[in-house]
Structure formats: structure tokens, C-alpha cells
N, C-alpha and C positions, 0 to 999 in steps of 0.2 A: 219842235222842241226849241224854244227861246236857248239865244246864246250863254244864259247865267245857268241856267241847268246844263249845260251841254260840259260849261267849265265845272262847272261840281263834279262833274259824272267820271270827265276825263282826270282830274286832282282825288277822287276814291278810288278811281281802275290803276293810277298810279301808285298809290298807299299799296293796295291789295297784288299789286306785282312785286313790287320790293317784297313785301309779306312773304310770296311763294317761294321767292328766288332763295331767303333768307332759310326758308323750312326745306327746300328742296336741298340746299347745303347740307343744312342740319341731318336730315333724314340719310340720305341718300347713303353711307355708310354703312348704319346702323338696322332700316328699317325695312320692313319684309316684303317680299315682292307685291303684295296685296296691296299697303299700305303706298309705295310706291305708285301701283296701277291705281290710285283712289289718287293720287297726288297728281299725276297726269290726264286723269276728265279733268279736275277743277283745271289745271292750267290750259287744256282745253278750251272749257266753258271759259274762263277768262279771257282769254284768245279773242271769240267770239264775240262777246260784249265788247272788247275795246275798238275790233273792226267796226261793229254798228256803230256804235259812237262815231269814229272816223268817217262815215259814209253819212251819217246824221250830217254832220259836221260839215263835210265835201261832197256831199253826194251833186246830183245834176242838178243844174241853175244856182249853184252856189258857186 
């Protein structure tokens, strides 16, 4: 993966973490254990995705 994609990728996983943090505020009061448990895979799966990226990024010979 070329460095301009890598910075795309890392400036959308950033967008999309603010995003969760923001709904995870929102939510977390108000909203039902299910929806909660459905809120925690995505930040999960986000999780995920931003370490790949990182290891894209840093991984060995880089």
C-alpha cells in the first residue's frame, strides 16, 4: 500500500473514532444492553483496522 493511501486510510479511522467516542457518550446512558453490545464489535472491528493500518505502515523493513 503506497504512503497516500495509508494517509487516507489513517485520516478516515480517525474521523470514524471520534464518531464512536462521540455515540458511545451519547449512547451509553440511555441505550439498551444490545445496542451497547452492537456498539462494542464496531469499536472492535475499528480497533482492528487501525492496528493493520499501523503495521501496514510499520510493519518489518519499514
Amino acid at each position: 500500500m503506497d504512503e497516500r493511501t495509508l494517509h487516507r486510510l489513517r485520516n478516515d479511522l480517525n474521523v470514524v473514532g471520534v464518531g464512536l467516542s462521540l455515540l458511545r457518550r451519547q449512547l451509553e446512558a440511555e441505550a439498551s444492553a444490545e445496542t451497547l453490545d452492537t456498539l462494542d464489535r464496531v469499536e472492535q472491528a475499528f480497533e482492528r483496522c487501525a492496528l493493520a493500518v499501523a503495521l501496514q505502515q510499520h510493519g518489518p523493513g519499514r
